[in-house]
Each structure stands twice: as C-alpha cells, then as structure tokens.
N, C-alpha and C positions, 0 to 999 in steps of 0.2 A: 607907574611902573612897579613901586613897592605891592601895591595892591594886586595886581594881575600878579604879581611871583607869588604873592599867598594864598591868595587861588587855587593856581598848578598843586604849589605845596601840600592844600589840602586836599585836592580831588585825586594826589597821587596816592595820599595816605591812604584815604577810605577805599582806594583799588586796592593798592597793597593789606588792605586788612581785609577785605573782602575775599579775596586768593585764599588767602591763609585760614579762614573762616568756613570755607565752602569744604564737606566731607571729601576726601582722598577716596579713594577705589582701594579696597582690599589688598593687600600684597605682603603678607607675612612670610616670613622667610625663616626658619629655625635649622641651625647648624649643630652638628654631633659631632663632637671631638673620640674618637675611639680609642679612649685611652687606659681601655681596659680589658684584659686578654688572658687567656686561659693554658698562657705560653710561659708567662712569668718575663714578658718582654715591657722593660720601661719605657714611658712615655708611650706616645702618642701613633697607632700604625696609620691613619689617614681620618677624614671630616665627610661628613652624609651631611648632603645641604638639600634640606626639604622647603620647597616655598610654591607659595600658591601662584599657577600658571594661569588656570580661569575658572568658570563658575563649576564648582562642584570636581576640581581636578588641581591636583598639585605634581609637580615634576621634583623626582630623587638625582640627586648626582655626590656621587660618591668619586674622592678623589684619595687615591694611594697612596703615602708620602714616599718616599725613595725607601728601598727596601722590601716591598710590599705591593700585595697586589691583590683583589677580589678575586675567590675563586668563584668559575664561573659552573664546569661540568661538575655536577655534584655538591653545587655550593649552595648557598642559605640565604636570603635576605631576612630578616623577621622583625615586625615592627608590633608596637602596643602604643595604643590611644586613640586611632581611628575606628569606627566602624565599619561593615559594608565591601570591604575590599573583593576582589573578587579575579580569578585568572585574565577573563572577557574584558577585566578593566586596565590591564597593563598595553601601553602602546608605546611609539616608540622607543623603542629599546636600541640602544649601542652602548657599545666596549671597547675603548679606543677604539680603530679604526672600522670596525666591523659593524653594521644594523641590521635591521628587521631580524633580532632577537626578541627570545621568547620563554618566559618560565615552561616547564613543563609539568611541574605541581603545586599547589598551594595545600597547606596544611595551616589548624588553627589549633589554639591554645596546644603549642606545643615548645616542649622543654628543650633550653639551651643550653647546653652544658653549663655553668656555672649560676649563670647568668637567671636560670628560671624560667616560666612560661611567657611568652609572646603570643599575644593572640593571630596572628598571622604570620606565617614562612613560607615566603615563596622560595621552590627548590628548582635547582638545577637546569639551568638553561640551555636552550638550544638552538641550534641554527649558526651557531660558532662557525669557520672554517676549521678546517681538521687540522690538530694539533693545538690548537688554541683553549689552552685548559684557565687561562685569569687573565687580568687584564686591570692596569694601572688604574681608568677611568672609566665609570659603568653612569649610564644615566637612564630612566625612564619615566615614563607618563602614567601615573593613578588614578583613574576615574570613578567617584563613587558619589552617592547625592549626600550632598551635605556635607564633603570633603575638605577638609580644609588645613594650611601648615602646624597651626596651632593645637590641631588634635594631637599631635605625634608624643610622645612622653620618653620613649625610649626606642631604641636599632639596637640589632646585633647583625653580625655579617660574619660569612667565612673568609678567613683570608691565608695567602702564602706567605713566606718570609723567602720572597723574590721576587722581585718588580717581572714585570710582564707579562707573557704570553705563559710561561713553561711550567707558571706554578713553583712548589718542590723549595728548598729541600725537606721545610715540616709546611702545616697549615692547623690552624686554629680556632679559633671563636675570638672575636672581639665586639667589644658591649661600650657603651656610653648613655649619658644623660644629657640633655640637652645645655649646651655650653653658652653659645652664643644665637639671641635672639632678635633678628631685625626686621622693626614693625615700624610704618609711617604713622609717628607720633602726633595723634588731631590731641592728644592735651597738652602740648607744647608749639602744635600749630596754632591752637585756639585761643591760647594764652599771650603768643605772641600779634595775633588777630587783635584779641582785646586790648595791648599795650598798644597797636596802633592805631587803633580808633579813639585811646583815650587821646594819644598823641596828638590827632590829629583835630580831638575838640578843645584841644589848650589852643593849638593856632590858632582854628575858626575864636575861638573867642576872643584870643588880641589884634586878632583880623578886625572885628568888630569894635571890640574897644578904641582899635585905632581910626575909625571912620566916624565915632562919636568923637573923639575928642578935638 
C-alpha cells in the first residue's frame, strides 16, 4: 500500500512539473494609468489596457474613471512603440453601447500638446449616433505584423471632464507611461517546474531506498 501511494505521489509530481515546464502561449497584457494631463487635474482620469488578443493583433480598451470620458468626434488616440499601424488595421471598434466605429484619420509622428511626438494618432471617429461626442469606455482591434502588447511605451488620449456621451465642460490631453504589466511568468513557472521535479526525485529515491532495505 505504502509503495503504490509513492507511486501516485511521484507520477503526480513529474505531471505537475511537466505542466508548468511546457511554454504558455503569448498573452502580454500592459496597463496605462493616465495620470497625466494637460488640465492641471490630479491623479488619475482613466487606464488603456493594451494586451495581445492573437497573432500579430492586440485589442486597446480604455476605461474612464467617473468624471471623465474619451472624446470621440475630433478626438485623438496616439500611441509610441509599435510599428506598422495602419487605418485598414483598426477593427472592431465600440464606445459604450455603440459599434462598427471607425477612425477617420491616422496621422504619424505627430505632436501632443505637452506630452511630445507619437508616432501614431488616430483621429476622430465616426459612425457615433448623433449627439454622441465621448464615451466612458472605447475599445478596438490593431492589426499589424509583428504586433504585439509589449511594443507600446506610451498613449496619450483626448478626454472631457464629463463622464459620458455630451463630452464638455473642458477637454484635454492626457499622457501616461506604462504602470502595470501582466505577462505569464515561464521564469517563475520554470522554476517552480524545476522545484518539482527535484521534489519529486527526493521521493523517487526513498521510494527506492525503501524497497532495498
């Protein structure tokens, strides 16, 4: 009985280390705290979460904190660290409740108010329903080869200082640098792979020890 549970013990380990051993699939995910604005407004007006959706395409979602909201007609995205971006590359597009939005221009290496050059700014969207000039939550699709979350370096965005749809009463620029970065750790899975393979050849050996003696 002793013997048959050391066994288990050990053919569970060397599964469990083998799991944890085997490469993860790509899935970087990098957060933008926008905590910096051209308004003189403290802290934080909302978070652009860039993360890779599949090969060669990452999805933006940019979330408004109360008070605040992306503008959309005449508004700005503009990012630095990718290459390749391109109009033909943005798809799904929604704004709260609203989709199949659409930039209407893209501009490169261009200046942000405070903030500096971006090599990419997509401007002014469309396909809104009428009166809808911003929008709490904006999210879309980037398609480029070689694309990936961990290119991004910096966003800037237009934003109102009014949650929703009306935009008003100002709007702004706000900028961030990458805050928070969440990547599936293979040197902490590999590590932890390795602690259990050792683990599991300390059992195997008093498995054995215990059948000679």
């Amino acid at each position: 009985m002793r013997v048959t549970s050391l066994k288990l013990a050990v053919s569970v380990l060397f599964m469990a280390a083998a799991l944890t051993i085997v490469p993860m699939a790509s899935a970087n995910s990098t957060t933008f705290s926008l905590s910096f604005n051209n308004l003189g407004i403290s802290g934080s007006v909302g978070t652009v979460t860039i993360a890779d959706t599949g090969l060669n395409q990452v999805t933006v979602s940019i979330m408004m904190n109360t008070g605040f909201s992306a503008k959309l007609n005449g508004g700005d995205f503009a990012f630095n660290g990718p290459s390749g971006l391109t109009l033909s590359g943005v798809s799904g597009f929604t704004a709260d409740a609203n989709s199949g939005l659409d930039f209407k221009h893209l501009k490169t290496s261009q200046n942000m108010s405070m903030f500096g050059n971006f090599a990419f700014d997509f401007t002014n969207v469309k396909g809104e329903p009428h009166g809808v000039v911003s929008a709490d939550t904006v999210a879309f699709v980037l398609t480029a080869s070689g694309l990936s979350a961990s290119q991004f370096t910096g966003v800037t965005l237009h934003f109102c200082t009014a949650s929703g749809s009306n935009c008003g009463p100002n709007t702004g620029f706000a900028s961030s640098t990458p805050e928070i970065t969440t990547v599936p750790e293979p040197g902490s899975l590999g590590l932890m792979g390795t602690g259990l393979v050792g683990l599991g050849g300390l059992i195997r050996r008093r498995w054995l020890r215990s059948k000679t003696l």
